[in-house]
N, C-alpha and C positions, 0 to 999 in steps of 0.2 A: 326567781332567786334573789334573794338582799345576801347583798355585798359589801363588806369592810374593807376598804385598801388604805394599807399602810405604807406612806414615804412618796413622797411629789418630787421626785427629781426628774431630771432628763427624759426618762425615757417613764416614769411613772405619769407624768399628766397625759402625753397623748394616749396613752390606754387606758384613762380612766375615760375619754372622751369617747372612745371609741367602746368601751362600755354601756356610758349615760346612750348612744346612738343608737344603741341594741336594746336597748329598753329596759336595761337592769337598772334596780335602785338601791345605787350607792352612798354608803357611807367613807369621808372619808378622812385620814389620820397622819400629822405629820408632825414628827418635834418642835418645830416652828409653826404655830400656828396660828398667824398673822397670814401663811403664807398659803396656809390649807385656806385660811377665809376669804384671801384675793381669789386663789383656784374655783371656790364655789359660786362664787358671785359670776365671774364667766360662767361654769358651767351647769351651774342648778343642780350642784348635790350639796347632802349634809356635814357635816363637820362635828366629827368628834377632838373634841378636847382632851382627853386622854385615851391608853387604848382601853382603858376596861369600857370606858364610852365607845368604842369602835365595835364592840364584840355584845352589846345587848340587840337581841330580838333579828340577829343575822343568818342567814345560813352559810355563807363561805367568807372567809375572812384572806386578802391576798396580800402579801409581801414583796417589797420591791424598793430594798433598801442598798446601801453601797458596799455593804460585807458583811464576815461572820460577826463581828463586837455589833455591829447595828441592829442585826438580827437575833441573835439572844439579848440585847439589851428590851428589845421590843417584846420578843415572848418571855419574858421576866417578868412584864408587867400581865399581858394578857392572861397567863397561870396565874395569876394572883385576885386575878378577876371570876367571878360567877360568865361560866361559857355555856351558851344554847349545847342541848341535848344534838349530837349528829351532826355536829358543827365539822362542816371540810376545812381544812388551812392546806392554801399551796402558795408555796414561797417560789417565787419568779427571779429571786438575787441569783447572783453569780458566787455562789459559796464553796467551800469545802467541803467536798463529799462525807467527809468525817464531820464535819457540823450536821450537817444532814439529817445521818443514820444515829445521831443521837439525840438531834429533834424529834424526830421523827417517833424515839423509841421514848422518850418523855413526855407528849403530846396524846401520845398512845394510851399512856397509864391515866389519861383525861377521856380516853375514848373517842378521840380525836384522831379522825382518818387526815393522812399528810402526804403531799406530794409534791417532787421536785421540779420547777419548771423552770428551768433558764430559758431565756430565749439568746435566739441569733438573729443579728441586726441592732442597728443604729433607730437612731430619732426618725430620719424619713421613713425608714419600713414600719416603725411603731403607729408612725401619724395616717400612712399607709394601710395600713391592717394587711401587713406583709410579714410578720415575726413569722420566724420559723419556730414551734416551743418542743422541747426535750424534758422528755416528762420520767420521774420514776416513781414510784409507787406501787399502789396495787389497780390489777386492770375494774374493780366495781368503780374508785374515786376515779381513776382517769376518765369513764364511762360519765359519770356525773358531771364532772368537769368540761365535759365535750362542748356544751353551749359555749361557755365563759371563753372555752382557748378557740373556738371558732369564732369569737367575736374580737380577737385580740391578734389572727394571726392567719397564716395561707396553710398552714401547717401544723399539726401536732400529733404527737408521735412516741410510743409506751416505748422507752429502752429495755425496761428490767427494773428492780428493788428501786426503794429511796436509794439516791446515789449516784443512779446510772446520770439521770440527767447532768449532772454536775460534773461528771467525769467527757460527759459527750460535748458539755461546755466547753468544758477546758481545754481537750482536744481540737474543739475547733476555733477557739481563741488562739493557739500556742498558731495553729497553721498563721491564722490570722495576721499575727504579731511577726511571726517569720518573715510574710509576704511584704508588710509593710515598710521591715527595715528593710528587705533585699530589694523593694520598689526603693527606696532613699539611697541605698548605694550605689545604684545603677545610675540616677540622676547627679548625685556627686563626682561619680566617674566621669560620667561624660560633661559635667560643668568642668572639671579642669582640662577640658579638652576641648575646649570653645564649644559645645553642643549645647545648648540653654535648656530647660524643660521644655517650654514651648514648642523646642522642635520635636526631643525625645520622645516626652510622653503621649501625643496621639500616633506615633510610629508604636509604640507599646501596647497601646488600646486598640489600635485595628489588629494585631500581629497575634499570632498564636498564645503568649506570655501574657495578654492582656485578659483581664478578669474583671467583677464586678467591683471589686475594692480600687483596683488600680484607675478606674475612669469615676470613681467618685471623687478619689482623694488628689484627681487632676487639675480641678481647678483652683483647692487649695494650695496647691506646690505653686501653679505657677503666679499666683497673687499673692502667695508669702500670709494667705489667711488662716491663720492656725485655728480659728473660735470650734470648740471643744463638738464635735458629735458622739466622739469615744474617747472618754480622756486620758491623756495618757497613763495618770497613776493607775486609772481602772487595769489598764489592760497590764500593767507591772504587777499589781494585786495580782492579776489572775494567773500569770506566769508564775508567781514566786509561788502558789497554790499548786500549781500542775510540777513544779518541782518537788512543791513537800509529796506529792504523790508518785514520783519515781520518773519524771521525765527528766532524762539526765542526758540526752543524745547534744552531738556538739552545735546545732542550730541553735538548740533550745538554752544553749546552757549560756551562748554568746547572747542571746536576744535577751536575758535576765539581766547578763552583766549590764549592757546597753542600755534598756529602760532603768534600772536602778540610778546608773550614772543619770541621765539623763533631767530622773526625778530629783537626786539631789543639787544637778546644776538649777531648778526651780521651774521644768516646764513640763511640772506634774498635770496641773489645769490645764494647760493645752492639751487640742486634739491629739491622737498619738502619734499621727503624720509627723509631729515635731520631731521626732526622735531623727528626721534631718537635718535640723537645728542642732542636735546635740550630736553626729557623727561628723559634721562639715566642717 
């Protein structure tokens, strides 16, 4: 299978590596691209200059850009291009399910089979080949697809229609994002109470309350290292998303207000662990 991957961020290079390892031969596509051309020089794929350059002589073209305006900007172009006959596109972003389902259904009138694959996990599960992917679609592309998300992840897994995945995102981002400010208030409380992190959080991590997010984001607390694995604006995106789509319960509605503040006091680029920073 030749593959198109569009967007080199974060979490797009270790999956194209973990790709190129699998033995697919990838093309690949980034609006900067100075940056796609450093990317290939490490890793021995090609470089397309535009996307109508990303999309000749491919059979699946894959997405993995930072929102909805990045992702129709990018298939703005690709429609406008001559697309291989049977060409699959699964978009890997974190979007609005209503972006989605009408990708999905304009993509369509191309003949273009489309599916939704968010994943779950950061940079080390990416670099890992630990993603968990949440797929919707229909079950022949997810079927097709199987190589590509077993070479990308521990995990993948049909929800239902284009959509579902983005909805299964969201839901487990919002948990996510819950956990990470009630992990920052907990350690706030007990800083004005002479308890340091230090002491707190490996009592949090051996203890029932401790989970896989709380003993990663342990040693950025107690070293004050904010550098981005999930940054914070991403995860405000995906909250203020999972609002437009009816989560309205009072966690979720304080955890909006909090990252938003948060983002306009400017520590949108930092990891979202910061959002310590911005409640302390």
């Amino acid at each position: 299978m030749k593959i198109g991957w569009a967007g080199l961020g974060n979490m797009g290079k270790p999956m194209v590596k973990n790709l190129v390892k699998a033995g697919f031969d990838v093309t690949v596509y980034n609006r900067t691209v100075s940056k796609a051309e450093e990317f290939a020089k490490e890793v021995g794929v090609k470089v397309a200059v535009t996307p109508a350059d990303l999309v000749k002589e491919i059979d699946c073209v894959i997405t993995m850009v930072s929102d909805d305006a990045a992702l129709q900007e990018i298939w703005d172009q690709l429609l406008a291009a001559p697309l291989p006959a049977g060409l699959l596109a699964i978009d890997m972003s974190t979007v609005s399910p209503d972006t989605t389902k009408a990708m999905a259904a304009r993509v369509g009138e191309k003949g273009i089979a489309y599916l939704d694959a968010p994943v779950s996990g950061s940079v080390k599960p990416a670099e890992d080949r630990q993603l968990i992917i949440l797929v919707g679609g229909k079950e022949a592309d997810f079927e097709r697809a199987k190589p590509v998300f077993d070479s990308l992840g521990k995990s993948a897994t049909l929800l239902g229609e284009n959509g579902a995945g983005n909805y299964a995102k969201l839901a487990i981002n919002a948990f996510l994002g819950i956990t990470v400010q009630g992990l920052a208030e907990a350690v706030i409380f007990a800083q004005k109470h002479g308890i340091g992190p230090d002491k707190l959080l490996p009592l949090i991590n051996e203890g029932g309350v401790g989970s896989g997010i709380t003993k990663i984001k342990t040693p950025g607390i107690i070293n004050g290292n904010y550098a981005p694995a999930f940054a914070l604006k991403l995860l405000a995106k995906d909250i203020r998303l999972a609002r437009e789509q009816g989560m309205d319960t009072p966690a979720g509605v304080t955890l909006s207000e909090a990252l938003n503040g948060a983002v306009k006091e400017g520590l949108g680029d930092e990891d979202m662990i910061a959002i310590l920073k911005y409640l302390s």
